[in-house]
C-alpha positions in Angstrom: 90.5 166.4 132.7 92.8 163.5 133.4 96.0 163.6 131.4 96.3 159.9 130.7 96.9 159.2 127.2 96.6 154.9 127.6 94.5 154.9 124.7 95.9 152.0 123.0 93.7 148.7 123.1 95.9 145.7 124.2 95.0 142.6 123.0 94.0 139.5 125.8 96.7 137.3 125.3 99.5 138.5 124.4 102.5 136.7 123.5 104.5 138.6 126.5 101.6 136.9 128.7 102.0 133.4 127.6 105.8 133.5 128.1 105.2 134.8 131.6 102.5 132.3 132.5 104.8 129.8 131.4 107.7 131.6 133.2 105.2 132.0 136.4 104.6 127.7 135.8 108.6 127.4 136.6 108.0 128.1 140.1 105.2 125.6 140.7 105.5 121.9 141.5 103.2 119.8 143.1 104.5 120.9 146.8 104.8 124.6 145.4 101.2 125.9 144.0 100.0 129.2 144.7 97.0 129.4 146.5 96.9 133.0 146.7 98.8 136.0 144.6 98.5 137.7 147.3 102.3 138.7 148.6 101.7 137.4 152.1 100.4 134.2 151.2 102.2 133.6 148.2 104.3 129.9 149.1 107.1 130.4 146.8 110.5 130.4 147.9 111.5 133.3 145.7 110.5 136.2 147.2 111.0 138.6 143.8 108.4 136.5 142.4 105.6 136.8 145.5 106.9 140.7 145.0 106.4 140.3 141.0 103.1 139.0 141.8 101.8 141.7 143.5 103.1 144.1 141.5 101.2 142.7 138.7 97.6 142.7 140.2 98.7 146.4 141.1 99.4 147.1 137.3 96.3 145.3 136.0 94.1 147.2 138.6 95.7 150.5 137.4 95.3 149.3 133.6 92.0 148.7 134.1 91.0 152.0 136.4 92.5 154.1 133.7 90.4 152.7 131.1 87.4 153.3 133.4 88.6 156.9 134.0 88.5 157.6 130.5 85.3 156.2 129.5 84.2 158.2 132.5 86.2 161.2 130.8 84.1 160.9 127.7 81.0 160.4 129.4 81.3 163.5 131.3 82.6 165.8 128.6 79.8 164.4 125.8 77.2 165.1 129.1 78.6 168.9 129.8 81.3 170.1 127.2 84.6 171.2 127.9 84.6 174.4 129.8 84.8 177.6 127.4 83.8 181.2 128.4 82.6 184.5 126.0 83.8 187.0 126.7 81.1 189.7 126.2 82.0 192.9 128.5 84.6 194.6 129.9 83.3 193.8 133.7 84.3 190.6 133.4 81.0 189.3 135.3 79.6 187.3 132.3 82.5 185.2 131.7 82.9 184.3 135.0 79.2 183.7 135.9 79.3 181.3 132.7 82.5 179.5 133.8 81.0 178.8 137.4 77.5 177.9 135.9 79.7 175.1 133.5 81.4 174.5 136.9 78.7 173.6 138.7 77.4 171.7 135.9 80.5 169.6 135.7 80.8 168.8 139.3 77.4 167.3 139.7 77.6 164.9 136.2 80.8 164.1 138.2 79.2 163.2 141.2 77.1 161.2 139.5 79.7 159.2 137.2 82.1 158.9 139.6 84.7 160.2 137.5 86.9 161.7 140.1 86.9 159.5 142.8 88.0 156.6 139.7 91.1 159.1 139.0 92.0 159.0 142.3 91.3 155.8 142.3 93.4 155.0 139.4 96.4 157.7 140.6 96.4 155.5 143.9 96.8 152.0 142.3 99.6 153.4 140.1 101.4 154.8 143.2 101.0 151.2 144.6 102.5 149.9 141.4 105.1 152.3 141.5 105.9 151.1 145.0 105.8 147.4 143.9 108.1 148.0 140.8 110.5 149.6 143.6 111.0 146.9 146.1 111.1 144.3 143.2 113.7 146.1 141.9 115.6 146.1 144.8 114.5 142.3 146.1 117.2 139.5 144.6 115.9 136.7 142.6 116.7 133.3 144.1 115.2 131.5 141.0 114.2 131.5 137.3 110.8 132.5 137.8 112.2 135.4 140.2 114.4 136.3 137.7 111.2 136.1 134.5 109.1 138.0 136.9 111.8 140.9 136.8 112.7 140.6 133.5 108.3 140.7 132.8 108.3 144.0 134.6 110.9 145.6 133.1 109.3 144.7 130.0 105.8 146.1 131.0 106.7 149.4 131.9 109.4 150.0 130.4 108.8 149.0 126.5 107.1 151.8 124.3 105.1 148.5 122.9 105.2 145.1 122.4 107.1 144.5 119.6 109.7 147.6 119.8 112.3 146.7 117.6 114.9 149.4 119.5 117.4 147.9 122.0 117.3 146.5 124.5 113.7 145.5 124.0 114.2 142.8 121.8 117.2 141.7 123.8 115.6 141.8 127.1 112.5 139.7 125.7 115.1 137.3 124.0 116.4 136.9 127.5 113.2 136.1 128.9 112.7 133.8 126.6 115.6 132.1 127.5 115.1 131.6 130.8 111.5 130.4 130.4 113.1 127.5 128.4 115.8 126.8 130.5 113.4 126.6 133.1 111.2 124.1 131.0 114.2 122.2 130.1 115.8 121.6 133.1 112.7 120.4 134.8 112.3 124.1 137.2 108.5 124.0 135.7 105.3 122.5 135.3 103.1 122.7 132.6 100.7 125.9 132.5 
């Protein structure tokens, strides 16, 4: 069984997301649209945000294999039960004929659901994530939207939720709010 305990349901649209999208907007003009969030193809000038943008379809993908994993998780354990053994003689032979029969048992419902290859799956894009979070770290903003597209990160992994009231969460999202209205003001945007 996978050890992922992402149980909590995330609204849609979040208020996090709108700032971003607006913070994303500060990097678009009519000679600066994104045709592609792809890191390669990205056009901005700012390469922490091309990074940032990367890094974010790499975090939704994992967010979404991990909900996949556990509804997989669910299905598998209400189709075949946890493993559990009797232990009925001193041979030892019954308990582990019964553990190998659940076993095999499990195995095949997981062929079938795909349950393991959609861990891997998700343990992949998370390492790909990880990566991402890495080099953004380490690449320098050379705008406000490079500089909200760390700040979003940070945010995203870091934060134990969305409205944490400890430091510096609410400082950190003051700051990105900041800097998406900066941006706004001094003309660095477009509308969303």
């Amino acid at each position: 069984m996978a050890d992922s305990d992402n149980t909590t349901t995330l609204p849609l649209v979040t208020h996090r997301r709108a700032v971003v999208g607006v913070a994303s907007a500060i990097a678009r003009s009519s000679r600066n649209v994104f045709a592609s969030r792809d890191l390669k193809a990205s056009q901005s000038d700012d390469l922490a945000e091309a990074v940032w943008r990367t890094w974010q379809d790499a975090h939704e993908e994992t967010q979404r294999l991990c909900g996949e994993q556990q509804c997989l998780e669910r299905k598998l354990i209400e189709a075949v039960g946890l493993p559990r053994a009797t232990l009925q003689s001193s041979d030892g032979e019954n308990v582990e004929a019964d553990f190998e029969a659940h076993k095999a048992r499990w195995d095949t419902a997981d062929r079938e659901l795909g349950y393991s290859a959609t861990l891997r799956a998700e343990r992949d894009a998370a390492q790909r994530a990880a990566d991402l979070l890495e080099m953004l770290s380490r690449t320098p903003a050379t705008s406000l939207a490079g500089v909200a597209a760390k700040l979003d990160a940070v945010l995203r992994e870091g934060q134990p939720s969305e409205d944490d009231p400890e430091f510096p969460w609410p400082q950190i999202r003051s700051v990105l709010d900041d800097v998406v209205r900066i941006g706004q003001q001094t003309g660095q945007g477009a509308q969303a």
